[in-house]
LUMZA-715692 format. One line per 2 residues: number of its first residue (from 1); for each residue x, y, z of C-alpha. Coordinates in steps of 0.001 Angstrom, whole numbers, plus 500000, padded with zeros to 6 digits. Last residue first. Example, Ala and Ser with C-alpha at 12.3 -4.5 7.8 and 13.67 -1.06 7.14 Angstrom:
BEGIN
2> 513670/498940/507140  512300/495500/507800
% end
This chain:
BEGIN
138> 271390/389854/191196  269908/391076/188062
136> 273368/391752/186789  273821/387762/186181
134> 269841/387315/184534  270905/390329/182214
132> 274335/388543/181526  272743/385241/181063
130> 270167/386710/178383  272933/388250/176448
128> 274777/385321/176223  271749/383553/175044
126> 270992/386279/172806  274210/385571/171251
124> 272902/382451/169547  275560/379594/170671
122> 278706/378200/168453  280494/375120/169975
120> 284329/374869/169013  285925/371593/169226
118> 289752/372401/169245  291665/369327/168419
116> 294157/368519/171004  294555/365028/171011
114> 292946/364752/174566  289474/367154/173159
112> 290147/371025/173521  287428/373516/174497
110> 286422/376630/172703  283012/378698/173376
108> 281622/380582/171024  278805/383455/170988
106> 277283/383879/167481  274915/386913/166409
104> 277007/387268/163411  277989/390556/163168
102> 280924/390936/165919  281227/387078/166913
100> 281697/386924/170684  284411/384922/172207
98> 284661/382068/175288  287716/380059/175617
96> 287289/376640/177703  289346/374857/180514
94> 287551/371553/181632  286906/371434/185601
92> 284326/369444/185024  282070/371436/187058
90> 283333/374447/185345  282607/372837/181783
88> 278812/371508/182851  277901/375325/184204
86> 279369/376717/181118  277468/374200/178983
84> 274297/375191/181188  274263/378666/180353
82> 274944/378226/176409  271898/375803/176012
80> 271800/375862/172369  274361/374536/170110
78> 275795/374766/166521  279064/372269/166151
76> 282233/373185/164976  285538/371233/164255
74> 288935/372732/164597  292462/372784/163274
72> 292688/368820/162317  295984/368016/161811
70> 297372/366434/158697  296820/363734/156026
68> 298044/361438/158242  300915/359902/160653
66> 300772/358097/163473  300931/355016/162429
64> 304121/354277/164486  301736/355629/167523
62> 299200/352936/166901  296251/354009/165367
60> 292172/353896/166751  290216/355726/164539
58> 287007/357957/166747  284390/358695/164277
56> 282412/361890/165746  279215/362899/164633
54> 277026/359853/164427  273877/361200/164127
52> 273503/360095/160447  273719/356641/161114
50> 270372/356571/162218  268757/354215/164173
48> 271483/355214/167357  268876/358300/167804
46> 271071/361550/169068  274604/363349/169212
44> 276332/360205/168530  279738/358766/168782
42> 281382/355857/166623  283825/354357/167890
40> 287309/352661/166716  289588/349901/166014
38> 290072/348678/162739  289456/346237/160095
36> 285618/347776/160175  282903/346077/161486
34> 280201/348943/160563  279529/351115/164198
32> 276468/351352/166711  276871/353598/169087
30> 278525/355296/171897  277290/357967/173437
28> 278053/362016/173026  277004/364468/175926
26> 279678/367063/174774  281751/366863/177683
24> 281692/363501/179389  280450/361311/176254
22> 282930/363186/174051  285897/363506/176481
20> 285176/359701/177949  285094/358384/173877
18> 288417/359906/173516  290595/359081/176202
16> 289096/355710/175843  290324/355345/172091
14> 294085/356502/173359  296758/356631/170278
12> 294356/358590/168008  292642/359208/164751
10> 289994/361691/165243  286886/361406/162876
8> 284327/364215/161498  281023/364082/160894
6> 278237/365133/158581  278105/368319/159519
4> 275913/370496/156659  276034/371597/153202
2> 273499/373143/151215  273820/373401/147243
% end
């Protein structure tokens, strides 16, 4: 059986926080959501047709409701365009952690969203490798 991302949702005190760290970093939008009880977003990497794009649920609570199943340690995402992600996260100003990932031809970057859930983006290494060949070419 094959499994991929569906989505994964964020319950938190600050919905705007949020939806600007996913739109601003990631490239997310807004889209369509079911009228639930409950605040929240729905965020897409995509077409808003279809309800599978919508990768991040953002859940709206009220700090007494704080509480949950438990934290969320990461999410992960497969990417290409490793060169201009770094680009995007230094003009932002958004602290990231890169690593390499000995025997799986990954290269990952880390960045944190405001309720401090590590969204971890995974690149083919021969992008990496590619921007340090065009970097000692100069």
């Amino acid at each position: 059986m094959g499994l991929s991302l569906n989505h994964y949702s964020i319950r938190t005190h600050d919905i705007d926080a949020c939806r600007v760290f996913y739109e601003t970093v990631l490239g997310l939008t807004v889209g369509p959501r079911p009228d639930f009880s409950f605040p929240g977003l729905w965020m897409y990497a995509g077409d808003h047709a279809d309800y599978a794009n919508a990768a991040v649920h953002i859940i709206g609570v009220e700090r007494r409701d704080a509480q949950g199943t438990g934290a969320i340690d990461h999410v992960a995402f497969f990417a290409t365009g490793l060169a201009a992600m770094l680009a995007h996260l230094r003009q932002l100003g958004v602290p990231f952690r890169e690593r390499a990932v000995p025997g799986l031809g990954l290269y990952q970057l880390f960045v944190q969203d405001p309720n401090g859930v590590v969204v971890e983006m995974n690149y083919p290494a021969a992008e990496r490798a590619a921007l340090e060949a065009s970097m000692a070419g100069r």
